[in-house]
C-alpha positions in Angstrom: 7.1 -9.2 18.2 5.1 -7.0 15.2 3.5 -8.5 12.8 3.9 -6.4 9.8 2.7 -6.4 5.7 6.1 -5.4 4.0 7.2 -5.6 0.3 10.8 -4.8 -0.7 11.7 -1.2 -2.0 13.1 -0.8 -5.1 16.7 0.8 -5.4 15.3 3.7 -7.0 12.5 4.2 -3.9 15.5 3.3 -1.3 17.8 5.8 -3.0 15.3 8.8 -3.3 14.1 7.9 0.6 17.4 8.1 1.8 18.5 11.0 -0.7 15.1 13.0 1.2 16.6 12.5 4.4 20.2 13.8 3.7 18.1 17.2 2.3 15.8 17.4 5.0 18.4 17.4 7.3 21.0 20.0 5.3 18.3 22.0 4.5 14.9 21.5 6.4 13.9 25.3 5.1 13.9 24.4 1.1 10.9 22.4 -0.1 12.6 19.5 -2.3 9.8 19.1 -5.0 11.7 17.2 -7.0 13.3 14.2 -4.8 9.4 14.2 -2.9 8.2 13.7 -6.5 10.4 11.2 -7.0 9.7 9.6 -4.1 5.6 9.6 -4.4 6.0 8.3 -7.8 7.3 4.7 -7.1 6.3 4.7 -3.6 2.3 5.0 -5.6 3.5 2.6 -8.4 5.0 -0.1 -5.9 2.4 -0.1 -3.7 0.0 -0.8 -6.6 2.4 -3.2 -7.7 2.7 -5.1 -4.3 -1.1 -5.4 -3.6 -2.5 -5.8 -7.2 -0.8 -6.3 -10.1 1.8 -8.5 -8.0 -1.3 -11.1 -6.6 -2.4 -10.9 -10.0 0.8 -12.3 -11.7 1.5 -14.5 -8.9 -1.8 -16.5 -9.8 -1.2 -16.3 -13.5 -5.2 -15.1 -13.6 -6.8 -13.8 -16.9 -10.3 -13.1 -17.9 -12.5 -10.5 -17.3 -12.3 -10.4 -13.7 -8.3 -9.8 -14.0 -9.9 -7.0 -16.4 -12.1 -5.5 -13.8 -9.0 -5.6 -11.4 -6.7 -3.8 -13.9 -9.3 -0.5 -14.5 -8.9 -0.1 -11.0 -6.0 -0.2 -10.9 -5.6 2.5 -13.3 -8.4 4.8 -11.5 -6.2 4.3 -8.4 -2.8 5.5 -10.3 -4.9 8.1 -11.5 -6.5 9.6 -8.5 -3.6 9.2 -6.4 -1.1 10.4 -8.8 -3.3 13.7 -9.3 -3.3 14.4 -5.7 -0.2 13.8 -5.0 0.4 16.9 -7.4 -2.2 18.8 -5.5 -0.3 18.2 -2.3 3.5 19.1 -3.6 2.0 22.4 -5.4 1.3 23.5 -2.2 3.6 21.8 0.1 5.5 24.1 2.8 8.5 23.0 5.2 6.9 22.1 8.2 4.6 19.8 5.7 7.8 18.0 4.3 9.4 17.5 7.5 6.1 15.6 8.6 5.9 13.3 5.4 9.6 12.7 5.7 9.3 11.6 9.4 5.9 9.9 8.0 7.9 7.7 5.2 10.7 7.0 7.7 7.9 5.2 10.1 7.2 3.0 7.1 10.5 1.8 6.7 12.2 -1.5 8.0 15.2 -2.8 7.0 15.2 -6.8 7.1 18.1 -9.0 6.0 20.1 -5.6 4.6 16.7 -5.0 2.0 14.6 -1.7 2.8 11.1 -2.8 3.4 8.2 -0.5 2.8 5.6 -1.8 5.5 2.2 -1.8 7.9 1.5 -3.6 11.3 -1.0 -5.0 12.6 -2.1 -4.9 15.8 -2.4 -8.3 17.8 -5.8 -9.3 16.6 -5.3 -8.4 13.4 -2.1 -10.4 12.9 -3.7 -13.7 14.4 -6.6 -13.4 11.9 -4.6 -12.8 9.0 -2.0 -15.6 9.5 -4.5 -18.3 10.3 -6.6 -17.5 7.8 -3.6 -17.1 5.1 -2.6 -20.2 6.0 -5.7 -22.4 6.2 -6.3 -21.2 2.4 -3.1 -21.3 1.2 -2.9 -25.2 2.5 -6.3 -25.6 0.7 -8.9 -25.6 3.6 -12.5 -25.8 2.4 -15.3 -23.3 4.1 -12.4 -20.2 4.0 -14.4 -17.8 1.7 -15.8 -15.4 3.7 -13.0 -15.3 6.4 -10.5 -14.7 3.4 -12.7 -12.0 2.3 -11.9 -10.8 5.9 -8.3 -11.3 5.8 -7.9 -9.5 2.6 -10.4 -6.7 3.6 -8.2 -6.0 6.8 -4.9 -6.5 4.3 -6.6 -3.3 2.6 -7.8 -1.4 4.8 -3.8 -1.5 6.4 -2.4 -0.2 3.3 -4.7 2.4 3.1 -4.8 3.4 6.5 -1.4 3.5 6.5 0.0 4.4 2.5 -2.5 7.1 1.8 -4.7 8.0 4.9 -1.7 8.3 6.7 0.5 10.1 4.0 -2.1 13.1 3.9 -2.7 12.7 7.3 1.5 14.0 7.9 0.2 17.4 6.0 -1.7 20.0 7.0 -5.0 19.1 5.3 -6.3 23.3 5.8 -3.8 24.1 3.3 -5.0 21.6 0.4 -8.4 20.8 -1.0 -10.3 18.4 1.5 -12.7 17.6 -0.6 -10.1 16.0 -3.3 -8.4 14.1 -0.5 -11.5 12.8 0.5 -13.2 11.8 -2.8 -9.5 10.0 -4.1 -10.0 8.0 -0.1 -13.5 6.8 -1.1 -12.1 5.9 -5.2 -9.7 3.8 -3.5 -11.1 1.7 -0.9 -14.1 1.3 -3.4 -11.3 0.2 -5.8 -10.6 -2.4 -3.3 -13.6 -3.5 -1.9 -14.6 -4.1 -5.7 -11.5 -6.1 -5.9 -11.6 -8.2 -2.9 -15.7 -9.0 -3.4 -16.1 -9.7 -7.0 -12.6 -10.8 -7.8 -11.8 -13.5 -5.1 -15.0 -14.9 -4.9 -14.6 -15.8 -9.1 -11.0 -17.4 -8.3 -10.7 -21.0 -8.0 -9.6 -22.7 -5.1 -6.0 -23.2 -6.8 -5.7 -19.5 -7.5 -7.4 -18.7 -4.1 -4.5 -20.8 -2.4 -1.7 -19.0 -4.6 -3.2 -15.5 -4.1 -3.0 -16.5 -0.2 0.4 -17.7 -0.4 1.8 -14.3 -2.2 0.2 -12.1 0.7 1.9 -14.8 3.2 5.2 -14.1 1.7 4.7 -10.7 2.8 4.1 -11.2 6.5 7.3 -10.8 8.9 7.7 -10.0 12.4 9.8 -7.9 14.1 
């Protein structure tokens, strides 16, 4: 069994993912700009939604902190939306039929709902569970190894939602240098997140933001 990090697709994601395939398969020669648009559009606002404005209205948090959160998580929209303009300016068939094979790998379907998803490899999913768990069920001494857990939580999405999303193009054709500055804004983004945020939660709001990210864990 997989352990994998999944949050639901919404019908409008599910419908342009599945519309993508149909046209790569009719007609694998024609760039679709505006379906991959589509796509990159709420695939960049869900993930943002499943990773931070979800934990943040799953603790019900406020304050500056939530604040700090929020910024980046505009800076993030920001950064990734302008690149993913960059990339579909100059995207060319054999591109597409990489990021449509790359979106289909992300894809699981669980209890008839499409999943958008990362695993984790052995290790990785024995950490994250026990340490999810210990803190959701209010174990003292957790900090750091939640830190941890959430660190590698991150790193999986990114890895995997925007390293591995350029990674299906042909990075010679595009601007480098833009891919690699919006990597570094967003794992700063994170690491921000994950060391000043968590750290100023409660041990109430530390056990609900655990619980949301268990809620995401299934294997397969």
């Amino acid at each position: 069994m997989t352990t994998i990090m999944a949050f639901p697709a919404s019908a409008a994601l599910a419908e342009h993912l599945r519309a993508m395939q149909t046209l790569q398969q009719e007609s694998p020669n024609v760039v679709h700009h505006t379906t991959l648009r589509h796509i990159l559009d709420h695939f960049l606002e869900e993930v943002l939604g499943a990773y931070f404005t979800g934990p943040i209205d799953a603790v019900q948090a406020e304050g500056p902190v939530v604040s700090m959160i929020q910024r980046g998580v505009g800076v993030i929209s920001k950064a990734g939306r302008a690149l993913a303009l960059r990339l579909l300016d100059k995207l060319e068939p054999e591109d597409q039929a990489n990021l449509v094979q790359h979106f289909q790998q992300l894809q699981h379907t669980i209890e008839g709902q499409l999943y958008v998803a990362f695993a984790f490899n052995e290790a990785q999913a024995a950490q994250v569970r026990q340490v999810l768990a210990a803190v959701a069920n209010g174990e003292e001494g957790q900090q750091q190894a939640f830190l941890g857990a959430l660190h590698l939580v991150g790193d999986g999405a990114v890895s995997h939602y925007l390293d591995g999303t350029a990674g299906a193009l042909r990075l010679g054709r595009f601007s480098k240098g833009m891919v690699k500055a919006t990597q570094a804004t967003v794992r700063k983004s994170i690491a921000t997140a994950i060391n000043r945020g968590v750290p100023a939660l409660g041990g109430k709001y530390r056990a609900m933001l655990a619980g949301y990210y268990q809620s995401m864990l299934f294997a397969v």
